[in-house]
C-alpha positions as CSV (number, residue, x, y, z in Angstrom):
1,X,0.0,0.0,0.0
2,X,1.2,2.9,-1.0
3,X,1.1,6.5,1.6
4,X,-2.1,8.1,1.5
5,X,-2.4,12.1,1.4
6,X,-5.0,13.1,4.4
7,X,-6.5,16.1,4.1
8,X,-9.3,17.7,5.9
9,X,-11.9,16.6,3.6
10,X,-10.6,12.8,3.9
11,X,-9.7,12.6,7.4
12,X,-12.7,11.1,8.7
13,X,-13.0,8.4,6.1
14,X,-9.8,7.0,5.7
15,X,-8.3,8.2,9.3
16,X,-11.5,7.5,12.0
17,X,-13.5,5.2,10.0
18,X,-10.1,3.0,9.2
19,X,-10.6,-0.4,9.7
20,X,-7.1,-0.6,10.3
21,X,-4.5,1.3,12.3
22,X,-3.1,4.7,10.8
23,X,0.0,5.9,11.1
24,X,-0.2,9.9,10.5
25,X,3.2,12.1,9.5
26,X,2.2,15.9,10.2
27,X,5.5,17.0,8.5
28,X,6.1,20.0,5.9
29,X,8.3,20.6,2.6
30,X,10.8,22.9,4.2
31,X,11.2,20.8,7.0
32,X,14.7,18.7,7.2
33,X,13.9,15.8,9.3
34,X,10.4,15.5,7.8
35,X,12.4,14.4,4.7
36,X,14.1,11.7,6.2
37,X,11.1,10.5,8.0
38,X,9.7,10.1,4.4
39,X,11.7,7.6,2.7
40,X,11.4,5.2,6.1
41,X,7.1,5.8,6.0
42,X,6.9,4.7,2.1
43,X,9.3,1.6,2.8
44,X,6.8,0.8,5.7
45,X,3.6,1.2,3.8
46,X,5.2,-0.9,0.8
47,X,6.4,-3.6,3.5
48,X,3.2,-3.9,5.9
49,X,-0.6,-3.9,4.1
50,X,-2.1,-4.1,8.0
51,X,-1.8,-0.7,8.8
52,X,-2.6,2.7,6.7
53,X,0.4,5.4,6.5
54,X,-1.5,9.1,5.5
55,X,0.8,12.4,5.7
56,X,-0.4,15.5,6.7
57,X,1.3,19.0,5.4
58,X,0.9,21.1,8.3
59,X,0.9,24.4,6.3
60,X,-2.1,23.1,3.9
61,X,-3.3,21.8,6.7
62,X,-3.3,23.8,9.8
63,X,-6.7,22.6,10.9
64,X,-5.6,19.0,11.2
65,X,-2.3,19.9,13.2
66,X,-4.5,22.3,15.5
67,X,-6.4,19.4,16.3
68,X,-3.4,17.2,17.4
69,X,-1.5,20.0,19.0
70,X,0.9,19.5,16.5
71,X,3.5,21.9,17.8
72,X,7.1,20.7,16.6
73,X,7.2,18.8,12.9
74,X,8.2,15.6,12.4
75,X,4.7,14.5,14.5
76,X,3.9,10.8,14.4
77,X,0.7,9.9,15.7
78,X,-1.5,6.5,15.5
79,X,-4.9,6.3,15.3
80,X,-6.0,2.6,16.1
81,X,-10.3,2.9,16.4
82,X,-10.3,6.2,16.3
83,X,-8.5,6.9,18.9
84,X,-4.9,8.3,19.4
85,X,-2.7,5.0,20.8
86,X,0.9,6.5,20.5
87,X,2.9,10.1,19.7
88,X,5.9,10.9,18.7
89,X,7.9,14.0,17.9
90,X,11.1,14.2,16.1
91,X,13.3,12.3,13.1
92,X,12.8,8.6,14.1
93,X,14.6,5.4,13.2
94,X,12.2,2.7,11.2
95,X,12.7,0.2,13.9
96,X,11.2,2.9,16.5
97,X,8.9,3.7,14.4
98,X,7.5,0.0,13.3
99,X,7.3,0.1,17.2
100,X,4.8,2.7,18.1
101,X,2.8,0.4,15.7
């Protein structure tokens, strides 16, 4: 599976009405760490089809962050029913990431 795009008008379907745990990347262009988080996220989603990995670009949108006091980019949060079961802030190794899952 390939990472999903979440946006404001897709959150609820593919982020809270997930049948499977989502990892979400709040993360930005400019943003340094953010870009090696990325490569390590699309290796995941092409290695594990049980989970859903969405990215969210905090400056398109900043409704999405406010709602996860998203306050320092790169955040990692997962959503397993709808509900937040880990967080993370900062550039993260894959294996420390696979294990917030």
């Amino acid at each position: 599976m390939s990472v999903i795009n979440i946006t404001r008008n897709n959150f609820q379907n593919e982020v809270i009405n997930s049948d499977k745990p989502v990892l979400l990347d709040f993360w930005a262009p400019w943003c340094g760490p953010c870009r090696m988080v990325g490569p390590i996220l699309e290796e995941i989603a092409g290695e594990r089809s049980d989970i859903k990995i969405g990215k969210i670009n905090v400056d398109e949108q900043p409704e999405l962050a406010s709602q996860f006091r998203v306050m320092s980019i790169p955040t990692l949060i997962v959503i397993k029913d709808g509900k937040i079961v880990n967080q993370s802030m900062g550039a993260k190794p894959k294996n420390t990431i696979l294990a917030m899952l």
